[in-house]
C-alpha positions in Angstrom: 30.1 104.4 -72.5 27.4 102.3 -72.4 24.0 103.9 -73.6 21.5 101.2 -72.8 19.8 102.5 -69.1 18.4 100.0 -67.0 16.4 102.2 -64.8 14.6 102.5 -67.7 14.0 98.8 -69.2 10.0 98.1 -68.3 8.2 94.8 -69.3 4.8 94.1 -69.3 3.8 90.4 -68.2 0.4 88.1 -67.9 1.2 85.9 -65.4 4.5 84.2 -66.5 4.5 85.6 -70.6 6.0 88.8 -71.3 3.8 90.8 -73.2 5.4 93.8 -73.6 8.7 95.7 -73.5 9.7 99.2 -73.4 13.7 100.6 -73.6 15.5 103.5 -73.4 19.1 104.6 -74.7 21.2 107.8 -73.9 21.4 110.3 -76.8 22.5 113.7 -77.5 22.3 117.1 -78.8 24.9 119.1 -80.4 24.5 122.5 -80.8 26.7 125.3 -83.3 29.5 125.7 -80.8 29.5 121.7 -80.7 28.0 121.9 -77.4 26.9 118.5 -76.6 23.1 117.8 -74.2 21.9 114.4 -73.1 18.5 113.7 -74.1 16.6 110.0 -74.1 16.3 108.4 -77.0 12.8 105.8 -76.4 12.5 102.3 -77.7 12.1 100.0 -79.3 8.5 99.7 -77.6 6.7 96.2 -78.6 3.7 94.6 -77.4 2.7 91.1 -78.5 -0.1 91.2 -81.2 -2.2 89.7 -79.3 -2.0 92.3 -77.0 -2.2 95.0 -78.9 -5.0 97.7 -78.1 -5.6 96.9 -74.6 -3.6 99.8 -73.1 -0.6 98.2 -72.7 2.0 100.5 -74.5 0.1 103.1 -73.0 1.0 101.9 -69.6 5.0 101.5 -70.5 4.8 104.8 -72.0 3.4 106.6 -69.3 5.2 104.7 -66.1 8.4 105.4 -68.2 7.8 108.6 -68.9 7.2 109.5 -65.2 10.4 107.4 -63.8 12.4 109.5 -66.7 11.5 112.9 -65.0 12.3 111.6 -61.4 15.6 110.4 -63.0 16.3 114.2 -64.1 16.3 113.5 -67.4 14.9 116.5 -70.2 14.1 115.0 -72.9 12.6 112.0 -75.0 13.2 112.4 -78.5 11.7 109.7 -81.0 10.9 108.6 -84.7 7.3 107.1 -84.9 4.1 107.8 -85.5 2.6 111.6 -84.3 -1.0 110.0 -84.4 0.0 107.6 -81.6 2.5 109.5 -79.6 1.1 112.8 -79.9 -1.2 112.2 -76.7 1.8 111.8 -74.7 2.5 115.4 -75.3 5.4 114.5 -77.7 5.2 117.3 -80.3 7.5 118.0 -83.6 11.1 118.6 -82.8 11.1 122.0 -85.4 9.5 123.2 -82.4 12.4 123.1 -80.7 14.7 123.9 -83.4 16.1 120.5 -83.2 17.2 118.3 -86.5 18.0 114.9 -87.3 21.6 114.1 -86.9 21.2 114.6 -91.0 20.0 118.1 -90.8 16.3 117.6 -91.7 12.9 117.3 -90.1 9.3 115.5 -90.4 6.6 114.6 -88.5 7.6 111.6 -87.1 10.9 112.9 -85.6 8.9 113.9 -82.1 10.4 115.3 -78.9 8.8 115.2 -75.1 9.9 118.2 -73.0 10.3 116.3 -69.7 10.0 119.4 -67.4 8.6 123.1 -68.4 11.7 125.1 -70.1 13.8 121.7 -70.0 14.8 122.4 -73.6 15.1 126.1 -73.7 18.8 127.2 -74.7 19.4 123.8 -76.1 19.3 122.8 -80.1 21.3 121.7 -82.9 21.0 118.0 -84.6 20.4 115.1 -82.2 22.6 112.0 -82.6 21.3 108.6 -81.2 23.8 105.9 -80.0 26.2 104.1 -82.6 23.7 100.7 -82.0 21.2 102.1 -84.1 23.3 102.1 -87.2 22.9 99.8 -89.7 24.9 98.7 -92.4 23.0 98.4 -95.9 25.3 95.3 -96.8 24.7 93.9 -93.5 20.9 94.6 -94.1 20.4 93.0 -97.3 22.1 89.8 -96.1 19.3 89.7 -92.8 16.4 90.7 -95.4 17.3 87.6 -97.7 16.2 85.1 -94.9 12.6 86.6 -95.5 9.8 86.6 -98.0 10.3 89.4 -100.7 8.1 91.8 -99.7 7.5 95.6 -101.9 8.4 98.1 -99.3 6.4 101.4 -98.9 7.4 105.0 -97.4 4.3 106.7 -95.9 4.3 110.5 -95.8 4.7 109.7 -91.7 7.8 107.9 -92.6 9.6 110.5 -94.3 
């Protein structure tokens, strides 16, 4: 089954240049009783740098989000940053008794209720689509073609 939903592929463009891109995958819920609910999983979401700040995620977040409800769909979940995507209405997924497919939860694991009560009866650990695995062997081999950079976990990021 192929997650990837093309009602729900948006780009933003300045004349001819794409400046921005939005993408949605199908994802789930699985409960106790392995009881499993679709859910949305959003992004990647990118804007060109120079682009940045001007409203233009806002607007892919937003038209998204409103073709996702006429779509029927109940949920977005998403890991990124609550000071950003809070004003979307995306709120802590603990609030919804939901967990990473791991079993934890932070602050940056956020879920959208797309409808009033579209979540009630429905929680467990969400699981997004097999794409998003990576490999750490595989990983290391890409991150050699780069500068070495120190990496750094934020509080947000945990």
């Amino acid at each position: 089954m192929c997650s990837f939903i093309p009602e729900l592929d948006f780009i933003a463009c300045d004349g001819e240049v794409t400046i921005g891109n939005i993408i949605y995958s199908k994802a789930k819920i699985i409960n106790e009783d392995n009881e499993e609910f679709q859910v949305l999983c959003m992004g990647p979401l990118g804007v060109l740098s120079s682009y940045q700040g001007k409203g233009i995620g806002t607007l892919l977040i937003q038209h998204s989000i409103n073709v996702a409800r006429i779509l029927g769909y109940k949920a977005i979940i998403i890991f990124g940053n609550p000071d950003y995507y809070h004003r979307f209405g995306f709120e802590n997924a603990e609030k919804y008794n939901i967990q990473t497919s791991w079993g934890v939860n932070f602050q940056a694991f956020m879920v959208l209720e797309l409808y009033e009560g579209s979540l009630k009866g429905i929680s467990g650990k969400y699981y997004e689509d097999s794409v998003f695995e990576v490999d750490d062997e595989e990983l290391n081999i890409f991150e050699k073609q780069f500068p070495y950079k120190e990496k750094h976990i934020t509080d947000t990021q945990l």
